[in-house]
N, C-alpha and C positions, 0 to 999 in steps of 0.2 A: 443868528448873526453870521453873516458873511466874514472867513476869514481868509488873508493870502497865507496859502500851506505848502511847504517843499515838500518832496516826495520823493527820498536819497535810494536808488536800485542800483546795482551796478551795470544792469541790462536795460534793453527797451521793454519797460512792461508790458506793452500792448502789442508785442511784436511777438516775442519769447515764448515758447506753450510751456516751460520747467513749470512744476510745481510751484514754488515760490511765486512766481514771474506772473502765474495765470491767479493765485492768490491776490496778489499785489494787485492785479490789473481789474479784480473785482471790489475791493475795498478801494479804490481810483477812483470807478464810474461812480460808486455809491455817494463819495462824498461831494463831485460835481453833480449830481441829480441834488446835495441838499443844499447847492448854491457858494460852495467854497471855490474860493481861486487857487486851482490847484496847480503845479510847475511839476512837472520831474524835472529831478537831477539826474544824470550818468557821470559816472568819471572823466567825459573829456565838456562837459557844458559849462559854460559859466554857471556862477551864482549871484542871485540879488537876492537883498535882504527878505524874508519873509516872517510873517506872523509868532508861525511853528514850523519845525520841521520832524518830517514821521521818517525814521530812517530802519530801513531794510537790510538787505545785504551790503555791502560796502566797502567789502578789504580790499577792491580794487581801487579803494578812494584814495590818494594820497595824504598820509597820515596827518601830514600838520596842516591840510585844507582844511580836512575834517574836521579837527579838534578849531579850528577857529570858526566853522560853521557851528557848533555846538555851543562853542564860546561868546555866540552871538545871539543866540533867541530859544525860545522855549523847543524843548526836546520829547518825542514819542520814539519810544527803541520796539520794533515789532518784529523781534526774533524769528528767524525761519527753520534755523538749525543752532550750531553753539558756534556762534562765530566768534568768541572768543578762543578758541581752541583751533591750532595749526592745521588741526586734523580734521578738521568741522564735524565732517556726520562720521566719523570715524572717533568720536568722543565718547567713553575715554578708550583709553590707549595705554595707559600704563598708569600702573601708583605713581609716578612722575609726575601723574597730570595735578596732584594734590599742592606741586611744589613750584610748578611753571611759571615763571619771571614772563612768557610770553604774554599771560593773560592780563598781568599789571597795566598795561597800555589800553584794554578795553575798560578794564574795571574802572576806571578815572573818567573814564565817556559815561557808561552805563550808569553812574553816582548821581549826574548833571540831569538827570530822566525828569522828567514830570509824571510820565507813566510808564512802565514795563507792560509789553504785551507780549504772551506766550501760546504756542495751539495747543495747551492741553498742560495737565498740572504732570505728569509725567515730565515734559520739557521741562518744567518750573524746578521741579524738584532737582534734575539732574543737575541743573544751571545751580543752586545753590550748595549743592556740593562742594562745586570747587569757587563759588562765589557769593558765601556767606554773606556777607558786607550789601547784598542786595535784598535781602531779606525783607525791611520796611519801608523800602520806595513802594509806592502803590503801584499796582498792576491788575490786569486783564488776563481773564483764559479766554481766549476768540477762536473756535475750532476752524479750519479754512472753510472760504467760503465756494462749495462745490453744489453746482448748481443739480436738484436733484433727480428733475424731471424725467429726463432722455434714459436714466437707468431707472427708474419709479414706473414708466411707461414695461419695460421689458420684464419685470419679477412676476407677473402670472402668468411665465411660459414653465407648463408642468413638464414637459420633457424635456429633460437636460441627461449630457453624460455626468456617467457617477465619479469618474475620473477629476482631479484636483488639479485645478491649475491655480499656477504661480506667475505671476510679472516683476521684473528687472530683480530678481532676488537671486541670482547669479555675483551681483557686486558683495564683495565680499560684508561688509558694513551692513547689505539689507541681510544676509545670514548664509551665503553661500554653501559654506561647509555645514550648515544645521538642515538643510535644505536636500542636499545631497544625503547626507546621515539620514535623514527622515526615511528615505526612497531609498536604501539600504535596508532600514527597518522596518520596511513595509511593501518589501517584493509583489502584495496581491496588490497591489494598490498605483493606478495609473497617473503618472504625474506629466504633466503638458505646462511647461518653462517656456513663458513669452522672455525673449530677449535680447540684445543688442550688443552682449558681450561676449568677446572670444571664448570659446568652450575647449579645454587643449583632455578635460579627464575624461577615463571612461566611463560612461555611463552604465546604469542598470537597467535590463530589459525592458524594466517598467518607464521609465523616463525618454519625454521627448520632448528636444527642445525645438520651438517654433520661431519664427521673426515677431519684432515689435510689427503691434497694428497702430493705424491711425488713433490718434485719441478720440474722434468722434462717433469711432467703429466700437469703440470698448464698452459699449451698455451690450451691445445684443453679443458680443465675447464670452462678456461674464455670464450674463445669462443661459447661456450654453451648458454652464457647468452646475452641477448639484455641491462643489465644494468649493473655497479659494484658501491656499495655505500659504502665508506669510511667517518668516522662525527668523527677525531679525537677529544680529550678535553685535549690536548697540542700541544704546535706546533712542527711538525713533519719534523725533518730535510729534509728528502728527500720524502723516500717511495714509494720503488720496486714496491708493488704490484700495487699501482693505475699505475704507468707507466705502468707497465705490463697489465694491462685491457686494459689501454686506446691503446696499439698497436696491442691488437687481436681485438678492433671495438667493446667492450665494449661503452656504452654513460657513462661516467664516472661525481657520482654525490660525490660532496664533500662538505668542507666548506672553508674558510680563511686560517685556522693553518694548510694546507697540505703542504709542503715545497714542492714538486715537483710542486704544481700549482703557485706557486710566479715565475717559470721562462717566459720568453714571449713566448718560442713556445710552451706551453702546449695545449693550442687549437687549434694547427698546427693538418692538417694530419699527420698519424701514420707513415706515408713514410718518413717527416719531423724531427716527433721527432727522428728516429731513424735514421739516419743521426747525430744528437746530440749525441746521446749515442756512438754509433760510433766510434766518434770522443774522447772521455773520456779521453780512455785512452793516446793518443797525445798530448791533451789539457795539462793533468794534470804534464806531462813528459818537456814539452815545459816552463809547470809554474817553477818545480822542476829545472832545467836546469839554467833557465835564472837567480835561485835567488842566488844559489851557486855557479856558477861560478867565 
């Protein structure tokens, strides 16, 4: 059944390469390939009424638009990060965060769901912490949907350096200071920091930071290396790139708070997990489907 579907981003999906944005922009094509009328919305487009609406990122939405598009037709909330929280991926932040009156304003959106969709129970869990009260709306775990090939093609290159590399884990939130500490405590050991963020400390002989690559240069990147080391210091809803290591045959070292490693086939072969990915965008269509019908 054909339905007309909004599609709430605060960016242009099909434009944007963010994480989210290229997320979005694949569970998009997926649902036009199974015959839905799909709209994006941004914050400055009109809206007309639609079926359902799947809403994404959105704090650039003007508050009380929002709340009367919600107010108006069936609801899919497809969490990217904790947007309920000021500090988004910077959540938590303090035992404050247990008390925050900010959060009141989403939780009253998030209640109105038909489904909750999260990338990984990691995310779920963190999200119930501070937002009990969501607990028995129905929801989805839909890991992004990262297409696997292009890094599937590069994992039988046997020579790689032995040397660990890291991307955008310089921002404080992906583990900055855990990162640096690591390359501290491990002088023998060579670390190569892709990144795009001002660098002001000194480093250890062992460490060197490089510029961001193209994203469609990052399969034979990864492949390059025998190691990829990710040490967020919050918990990390999903997170492209360690997937992304771990299917070019990277050994991928992490910690707890990496949301893609709370799923069970993370230690699967790469053959494996991408068969999961895969599958995303089906999965995610099949959840959308079954809630607004």
């Amino acid at each position: 059944m054909s339905l007309k579907i909004g599609f709430l981003q605060d960016f242009n999906i099909l434009a944007v390469r963010g994480g989210a944005e290229m997320n979005d922009a694949a569970m998009f094509q997926e649902g036009l390939k199974r015959g839905h009328k799909l709209t994006l919305f941004n914050p400055d487009t009109a809206y007309c009424d639609q079926d359902a609406v799947i809403i994404s990122n959105c704090v650039s939405f003007d508050r009380f638009r929002l709340k009367n598009i919600i107010n108006s037709t069936k609801v899919v909330w497809f969490f990217h990060d904790y947007i309920f929280c000021r500090f988004r991926l910077f959540y938590p932040v303090t035992e404050q965060c247990k008390v925050c009156g900010y959060k009141n304003y989403w939780l009253e959106l998030f209640k109105k769901a038909k489904l909750l969709i999260w990338l990984s129970q990691l995310h779920r869990e963190m999200t119930l912490k501070s937002l009990p009260e969501l607990e028995n709306i129905p929801y989805a775990l839909i890991p992004s949907a990262i297409d696997p090939d292009p890094f599937l093609k590069e994992q039988p290159r046997l020579v790689r350096k032995p040397a660990y590399l890291s991307v955008n884990t310089l921002y404080e939130f992906k583990g900055r200071q855990n990162i640096l500490r690591w390359a501290e405590e491990h002088p023998q050991e060579e670390l190569h920091i892709l990144s795009d963020v001002a660098c002001y400390e000194q480093f250890g002989h062992n460490v060197t930071i490089l510029p961001p690559m193209p994203y469609d240069t990052m399969p034979s990147v990864y492949s390059e290396y025998q190691n990829y080391l990710e040490l967020p210091s919050t918990p990390q809803p999903f997170n492209r790139t360690v997937v992304e290591a771990k299917l070019s045959g990277c050994k991928v070292h992490t910690n707890a708070l990496m949301g893609c490693a709370s799923w069970d086939w993370f230690d699967s072969a790469p053959v494996v997990i991408a068969g999961k990915l895969k599958k995303a965008p089906e999965d995610f269509w099949r959840a959308v489907e079954g809630s607004i019908k």
